[in-house]
N, C-alpha and C positions, 0 to 999 in steps of 0.2 A: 389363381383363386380356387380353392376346394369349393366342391357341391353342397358342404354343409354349408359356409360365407356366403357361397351364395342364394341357398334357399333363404338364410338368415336377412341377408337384404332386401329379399324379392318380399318376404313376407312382411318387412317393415316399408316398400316403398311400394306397395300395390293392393293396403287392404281396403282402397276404396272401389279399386277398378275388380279384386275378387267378389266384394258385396254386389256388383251388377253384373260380375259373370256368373255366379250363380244364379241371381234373377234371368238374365239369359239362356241359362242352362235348362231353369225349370220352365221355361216359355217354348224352348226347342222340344224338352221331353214332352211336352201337352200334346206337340206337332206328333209322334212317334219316333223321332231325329234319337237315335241311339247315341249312346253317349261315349262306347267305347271306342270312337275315336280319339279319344284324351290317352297320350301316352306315359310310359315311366315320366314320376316323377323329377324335374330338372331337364338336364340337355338331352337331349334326344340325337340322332343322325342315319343318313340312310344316301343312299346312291338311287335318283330318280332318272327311268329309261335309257339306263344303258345300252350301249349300242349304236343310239340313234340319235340323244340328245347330245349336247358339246357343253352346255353350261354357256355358254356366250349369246352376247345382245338379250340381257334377262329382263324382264318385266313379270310383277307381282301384283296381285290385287283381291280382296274380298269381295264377292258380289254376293249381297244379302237377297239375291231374289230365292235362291235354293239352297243357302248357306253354305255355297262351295267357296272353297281357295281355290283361285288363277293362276299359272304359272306360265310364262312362254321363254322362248328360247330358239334357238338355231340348231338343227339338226342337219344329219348327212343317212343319205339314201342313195344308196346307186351314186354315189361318189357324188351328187349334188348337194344344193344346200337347199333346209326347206323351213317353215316355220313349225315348230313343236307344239303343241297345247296342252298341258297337265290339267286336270281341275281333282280336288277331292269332296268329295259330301258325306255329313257324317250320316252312319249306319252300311256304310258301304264298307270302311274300314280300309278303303287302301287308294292310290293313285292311278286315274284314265287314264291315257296317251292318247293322242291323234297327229295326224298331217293336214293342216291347213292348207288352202288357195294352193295344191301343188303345181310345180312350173311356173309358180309368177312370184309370191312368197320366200324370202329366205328365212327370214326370222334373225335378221342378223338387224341391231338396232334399236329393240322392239321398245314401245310405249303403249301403254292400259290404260284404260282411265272408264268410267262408267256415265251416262247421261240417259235422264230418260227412261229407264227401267234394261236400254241395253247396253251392253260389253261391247265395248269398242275395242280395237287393237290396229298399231299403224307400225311400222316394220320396213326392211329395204327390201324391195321386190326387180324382177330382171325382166327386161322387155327389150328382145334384139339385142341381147348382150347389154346394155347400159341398164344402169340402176334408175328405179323410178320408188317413189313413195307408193304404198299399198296400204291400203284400210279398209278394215274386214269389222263387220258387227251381227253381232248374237239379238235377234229378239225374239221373247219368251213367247209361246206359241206358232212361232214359225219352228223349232229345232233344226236350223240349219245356220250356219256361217254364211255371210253374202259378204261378196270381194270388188274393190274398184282399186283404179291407178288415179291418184289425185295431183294436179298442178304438174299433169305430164309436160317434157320440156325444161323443166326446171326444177323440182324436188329431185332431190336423188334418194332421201331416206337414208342413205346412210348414218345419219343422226337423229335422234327425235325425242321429244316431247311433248308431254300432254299435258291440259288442263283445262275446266272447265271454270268459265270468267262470266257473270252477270246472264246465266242461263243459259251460253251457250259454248259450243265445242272448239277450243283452239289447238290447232297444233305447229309446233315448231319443228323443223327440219332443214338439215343441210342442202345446197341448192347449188348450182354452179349458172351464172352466168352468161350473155353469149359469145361473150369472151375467154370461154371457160376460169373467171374466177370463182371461188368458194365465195358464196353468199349463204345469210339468214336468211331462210322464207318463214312468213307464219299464214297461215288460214286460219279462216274461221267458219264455220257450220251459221247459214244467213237464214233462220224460219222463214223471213219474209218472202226471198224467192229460192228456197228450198235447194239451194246449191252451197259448195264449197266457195269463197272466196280469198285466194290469196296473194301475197305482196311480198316487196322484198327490203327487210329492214336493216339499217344502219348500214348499207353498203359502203364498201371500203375498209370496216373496222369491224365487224362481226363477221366468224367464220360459218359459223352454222355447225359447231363441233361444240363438242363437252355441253352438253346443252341439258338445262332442267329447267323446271317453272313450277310457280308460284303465286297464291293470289294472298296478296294483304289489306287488311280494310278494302279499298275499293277498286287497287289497282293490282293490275297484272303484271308480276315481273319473269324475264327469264334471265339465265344465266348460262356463259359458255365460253369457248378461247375466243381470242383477238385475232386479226388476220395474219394469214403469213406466220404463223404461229409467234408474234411477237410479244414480250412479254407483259402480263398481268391478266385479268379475269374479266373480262366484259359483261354487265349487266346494262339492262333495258328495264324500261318500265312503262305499264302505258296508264296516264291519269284522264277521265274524265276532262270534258275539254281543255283537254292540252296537249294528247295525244302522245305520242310515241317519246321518250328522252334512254341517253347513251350514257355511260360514264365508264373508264377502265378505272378500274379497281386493285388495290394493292400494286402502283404501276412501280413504287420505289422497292420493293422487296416487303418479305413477312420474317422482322427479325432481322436472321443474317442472309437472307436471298430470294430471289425469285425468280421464275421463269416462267415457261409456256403451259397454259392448262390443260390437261387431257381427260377432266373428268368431271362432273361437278353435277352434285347432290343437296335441293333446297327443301325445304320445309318451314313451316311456321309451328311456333314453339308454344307451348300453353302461356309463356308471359309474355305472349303478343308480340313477340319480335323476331325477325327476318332470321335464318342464318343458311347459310349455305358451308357444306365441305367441296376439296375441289384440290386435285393434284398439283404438289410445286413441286420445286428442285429446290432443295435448300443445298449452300455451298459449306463445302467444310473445311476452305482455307488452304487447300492444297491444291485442289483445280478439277475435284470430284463432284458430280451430281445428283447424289443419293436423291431420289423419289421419294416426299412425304407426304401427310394427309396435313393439308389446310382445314383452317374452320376459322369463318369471319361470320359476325353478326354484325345488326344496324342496333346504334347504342341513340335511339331517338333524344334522351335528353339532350344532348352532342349535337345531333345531326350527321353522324359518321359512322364511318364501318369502322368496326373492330377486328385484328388477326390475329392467329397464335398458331404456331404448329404443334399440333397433335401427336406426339411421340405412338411409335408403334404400327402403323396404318402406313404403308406404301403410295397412298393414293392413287392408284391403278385403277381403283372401281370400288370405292364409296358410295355408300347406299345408306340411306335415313328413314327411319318412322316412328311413328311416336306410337308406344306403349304405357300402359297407364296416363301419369300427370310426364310425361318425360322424354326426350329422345332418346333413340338405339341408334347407332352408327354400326355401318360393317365396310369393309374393306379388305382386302387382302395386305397379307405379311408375309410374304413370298419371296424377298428378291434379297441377293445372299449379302445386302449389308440391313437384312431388316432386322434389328436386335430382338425380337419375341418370337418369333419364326420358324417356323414356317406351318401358317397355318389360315384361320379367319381372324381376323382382328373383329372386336366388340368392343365399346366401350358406351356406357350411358349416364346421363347425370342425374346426383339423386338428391340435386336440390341446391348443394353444399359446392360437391365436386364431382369430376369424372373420376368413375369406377371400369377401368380397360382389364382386358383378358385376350386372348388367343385359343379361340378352339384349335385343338391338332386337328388341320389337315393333309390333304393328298395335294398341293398346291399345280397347280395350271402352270402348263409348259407359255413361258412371257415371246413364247416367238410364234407360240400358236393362239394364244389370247392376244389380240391387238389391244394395245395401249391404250386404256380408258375404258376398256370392257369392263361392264359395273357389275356389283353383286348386285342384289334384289331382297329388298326386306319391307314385312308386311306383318300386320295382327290379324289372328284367327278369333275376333269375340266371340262367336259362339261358346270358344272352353279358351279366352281368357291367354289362346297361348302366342307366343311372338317364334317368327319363319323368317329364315336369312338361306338366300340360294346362292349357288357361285359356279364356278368351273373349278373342275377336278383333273386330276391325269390319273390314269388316262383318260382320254374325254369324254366326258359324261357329266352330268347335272347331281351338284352334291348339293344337300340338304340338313342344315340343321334348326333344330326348334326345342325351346322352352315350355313345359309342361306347368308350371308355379304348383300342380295342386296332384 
């Protein structure tokens, strides 16, 4: 798709979200918030902290307290592994670096999510060699990170998820057992007595892998593989006295096949309906297992999920947010039977239909990105513009963003 098609779209499917990023813009410039942070017009691209960052276990997020973009990641230092932190704020015109919680922190995993006025972050951290969960929070007027190891014994963090449900803080994370199998754990942040509390759901049939979450009308859903990596997509849900329910999802195939999940990206969509993307194998008849990008919504008049594969999108590392009235999907097109390739996969709907592309990139070595390693995509409202992170080769944290104006 040329940069003119596309200006030409963006300015037919976002003059309502431009009308209140201007309004936002001149609320910032009142602040002194410089404005030339807003880059060339259209795509934009760049290589963040080199060196040190990998692009792997990404998490993104806007925190309106100082009108920075978040960005985390997994880095290497002295041959270790460590958690990265980017932030940018406009008038400064360019991206911080730091090293979080070092020695306990890897930043391999990571999940954001904001509560409270503070930045949360939870990540897989190393204690005695064994992986434990870590969770690290930003509150404004202290300027500093403060670090804990949560549900030691049984988080391992090497998966996770965030979201915040009915006021307070949940997260989901892989767990093992003490019979070392892969277990769901979730916590949750208890005001009442001011600790973490957590459990371990759907044992036997939830791994605690490919994990995202979501909240709809009044319940909390997440999503992730099956155990044993057996095949189809396992969603939970927790309702208002009824509590916690299971269901495998897509368990016959999507189309002509299915297999084991390595990935999976929810969100709720402006016309109120569920939808999650999420890594399959589709089969092609010959006894090959090309990696694609799923995408199933809940078609409420029905009462059912809906599937379709996604042409283009590897589904390796799917990543969703919604921009203007619409979702943005990213994904990597990496692997040498992915037909638009090699590069980011994009694609968004503009009402009608999905409009996909492929920015060129420098695609991630798939034996040095583990399977399921997600991009990271997010909106910068202050100027209106849409951020999609990934892994690059060589390793390092690639970046590309949308300017509309």
């Amino acid at each position: 798709m040329s940069e003119s098609t596309r200006a030409l779209l963006r300015s037919k499917l976002h003059w309502g979200g431009l009308l209140v990023s201007v309004m936002l813009i001149a609320s910032v410039l009142t602040l002194g918030i410089d404005s030339s942070a807003s880059a060339a017009t259209g795509w934009n691209h760049e290589t963040l902290d080199a060196g040190v960052s990998t692009g792997e276990g990404l998490s993104t997020i806007y925190w309106p307290v100082y009108y920075q973009h978040h960005v985390f990641n997994s880095g290497i230092e002295s041959s270790n592994r460590v958690l990265r932190h980017g932030w940018y704020q406009p008038g400064f015109s360019n991206w911080a670096f730091e090293t979080l919680d070092p020695g306990n922190s890897t930043g391999i995993a990571s999940a954001t999510g904001l509560w409270s006025y503070q930045h949360h972050v939870f990540n897989t951290g190393s204690e005695s060699g064994s992986p434990v969960l870590r969770h690290g929070w930003y509150q404004p007027g202290f300027s500093n990170w403060a670090f804990e190891t949560l549900d030691a014994g049984a988080s391992t963090g090497t998966d996770t998820a965030y979201a915040e449900y009915s006021g307070q803080q949940h997260v989901f994370a892989h767990g093992l057992s003490p019979t070392g199998q892969d277990i769901l754990r979730h916590g949750y942040y208890d005001l009442g007595v001011g600790t973490w509390i957590f459990e371990t759901l759907d044992e036997g049939f939830s791994e605690g892998s490919a994990l995202s979450a979501m909240v709809w009308r009044d319940q909390l859903h997440v999503f992730g593989g099956v155990s044993n990596r057996a095949q189809g997509l396992r969603h939970g849900w927790f309702e208002p006295g009824t509590g916690w329910q299971f269901e495998t999802l897509a368990r016959d195939g999507v189309e002509s096949g299915f297999s084991s999940t390595y990935a999976t990206a929810a969100i709720l969509t402006p016309d109120g309906r569920q939808n999650v993307w999420f890594s399959i194998w589709t089969y092609n008849g010959v006894g090959n297992s090309p990696h694609s990008l799923g995408h199933g919504w809940y078609d409420e008049s029905a009462s059912a999920w809906r599937f379709e594969v996604r042409p283009g999108g590897d589904g390796l590392g799917p990543s969703v947010t919604q921009y203007g009235s619409h979702p943005e999907v990213f994904d990597y097109a990496c692997l040498k039977y992915s037909p638009s390739g090699p590069g980011l996969f994009h694609e968004f709907w503009d009402g009608t239909d999905w409009i996909r592309e492929v920015r060129s990139a420098s695609c991630p070595k798939m034996a040095v990105v583990p399977i399921g390693d997600p991009t990271a995509s997010a909106t910068y409202p202050p100027f209106n513009q849409l951020h999609a992170f990934y892994a690059q080769d060589p390793a390092a944290m690639g970046h590309f963003w949308y300017d509309p104006d």
